[in-house]
C-alpha positions as CSV (number, residue, x, y, z in Angstrom):
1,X,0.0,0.0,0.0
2,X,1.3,3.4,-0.7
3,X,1.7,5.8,2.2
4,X,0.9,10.1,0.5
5,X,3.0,12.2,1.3
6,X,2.6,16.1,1.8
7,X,3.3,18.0,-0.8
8,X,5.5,20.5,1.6
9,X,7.7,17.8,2.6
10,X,7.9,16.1,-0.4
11,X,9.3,19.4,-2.1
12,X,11.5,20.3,0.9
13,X,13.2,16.6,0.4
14,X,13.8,17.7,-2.8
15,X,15.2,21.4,-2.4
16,X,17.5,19.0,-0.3
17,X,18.8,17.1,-2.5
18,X,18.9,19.6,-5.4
19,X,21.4,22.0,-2.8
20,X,23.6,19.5,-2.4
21,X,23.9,16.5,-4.9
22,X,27.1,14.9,-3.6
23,X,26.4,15.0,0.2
24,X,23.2,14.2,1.4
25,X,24.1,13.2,4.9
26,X,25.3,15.3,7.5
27,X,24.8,19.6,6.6
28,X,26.3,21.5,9.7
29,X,24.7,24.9,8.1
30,X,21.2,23.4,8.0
31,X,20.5,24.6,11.2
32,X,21.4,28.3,9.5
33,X,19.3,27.4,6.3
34,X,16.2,26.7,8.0
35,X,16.3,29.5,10.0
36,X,16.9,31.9,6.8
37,X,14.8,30.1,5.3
38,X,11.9,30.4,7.9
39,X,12.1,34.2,7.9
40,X,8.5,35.3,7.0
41,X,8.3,38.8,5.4
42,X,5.4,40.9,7.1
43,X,6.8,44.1,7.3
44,X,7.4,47.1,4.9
45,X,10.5,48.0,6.7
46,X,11.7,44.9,7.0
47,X,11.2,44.0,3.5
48,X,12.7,47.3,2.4
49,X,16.1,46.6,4.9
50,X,16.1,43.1,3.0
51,X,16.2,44.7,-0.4
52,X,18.8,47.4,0.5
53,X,21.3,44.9,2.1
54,X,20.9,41.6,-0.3
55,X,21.9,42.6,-3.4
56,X,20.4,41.6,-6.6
57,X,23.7,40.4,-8.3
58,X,27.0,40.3,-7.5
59,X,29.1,43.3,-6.5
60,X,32.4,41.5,-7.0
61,X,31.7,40.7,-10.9
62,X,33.7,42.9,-12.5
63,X,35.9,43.6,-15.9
64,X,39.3,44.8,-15.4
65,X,39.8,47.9,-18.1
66,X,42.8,49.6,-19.0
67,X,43.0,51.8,-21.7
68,X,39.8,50.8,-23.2
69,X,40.8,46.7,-23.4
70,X,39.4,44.3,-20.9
71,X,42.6,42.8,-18.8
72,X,40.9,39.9,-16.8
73,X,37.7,39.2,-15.4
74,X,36.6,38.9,-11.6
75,X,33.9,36.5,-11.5
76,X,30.8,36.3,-9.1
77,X,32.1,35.1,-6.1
78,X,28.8,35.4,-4.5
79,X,28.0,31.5,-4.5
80,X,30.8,30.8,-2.9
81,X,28.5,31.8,0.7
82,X,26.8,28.5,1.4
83,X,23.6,30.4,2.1
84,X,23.6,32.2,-1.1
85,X,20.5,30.5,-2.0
86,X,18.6,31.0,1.5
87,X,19.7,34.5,1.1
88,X,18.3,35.0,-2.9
89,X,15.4,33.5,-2.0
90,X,14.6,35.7,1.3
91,X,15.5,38.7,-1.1
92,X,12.5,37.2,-3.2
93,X,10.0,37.3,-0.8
94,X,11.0,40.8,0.7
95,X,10.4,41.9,-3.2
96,X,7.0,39.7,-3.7
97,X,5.8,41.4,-0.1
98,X,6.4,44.9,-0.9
99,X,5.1,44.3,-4.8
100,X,1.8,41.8,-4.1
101,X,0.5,42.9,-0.6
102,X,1.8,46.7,-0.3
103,X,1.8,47.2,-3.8
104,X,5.0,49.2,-4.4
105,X,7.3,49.5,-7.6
106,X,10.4,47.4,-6.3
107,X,11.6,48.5,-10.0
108,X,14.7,50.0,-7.6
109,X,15.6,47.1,-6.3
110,X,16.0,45.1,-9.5
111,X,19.4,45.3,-11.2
C-alpha cells in the first residue's frame, strides 16, 4: 500500500537534494538554512532593509579595463556563501511582499 506524502515535505526533500547533490548526509549549516529560510516577510521596513542589504547580483563581478581593453575578469564570487540560495530566495519574498501585498514599484531594487 502506498503511504501520501505532503506535498511540503515532499518538495522540501527535494530542495535537499537539489542543494547539495554529492552529500546528502550530515549539513552543519542546516541549522542556518532553515532558519533563513523560515524568515516570513510581514513588514514594509523589513522587507525594504532586506532589499537594501541583499543585493540583486553580485558586487564582485567585475571587468578589469585599462585603456579601453578588458585585462581579466573577476567573476561572481557570490555562490561561494553556502547560504547564497537562502539569502536570494529571502530577497525574493521581501520583493513579492512589498510588490503583491503593499503594492510598491520594487523596480529599484532590481538590477
Amino acid at each position: 500500500m502506498a503511504t501520501l506524502t505532503p506535498i511540503h515535505e515532499h518538495d522540501h526533500h527535494h530542495h535537499e537534494l537539489v542543494r547539495n547533490p554529492r552529500r546528502p548526509g550530515f549539513d552543519i549549516l542546516s541549522p542556518l538554512r532553515q532558519l533563513v529560510d523560515s524568515i516570513e516577510v510581514q513588514d514594509r521596513k523589513i522587507a525594504h532593509l532586506f532589499c537594501q542589504l541583499i543585493p540583486c547580483c553580485c558586487p564582485f563581478e567585475r571587468d578589469v579595463n585599462l585603456f579601453g581593453r578588458v585585462l581579466f575578469h573577476i567573476p561572481a564570487l557570490c555562490k561561494l556563501n553556502p547560504l547564497y540560495n537562502e539569502f536570494v530566495f529571502l530577497r525574493f519574498r521581501a520583493l513579492s511582499f512589498l510588490a503583491d501585498v503593499c503594492g510598491e514599484d520594487v523596480t529599484k531594487y532590481i538590477c
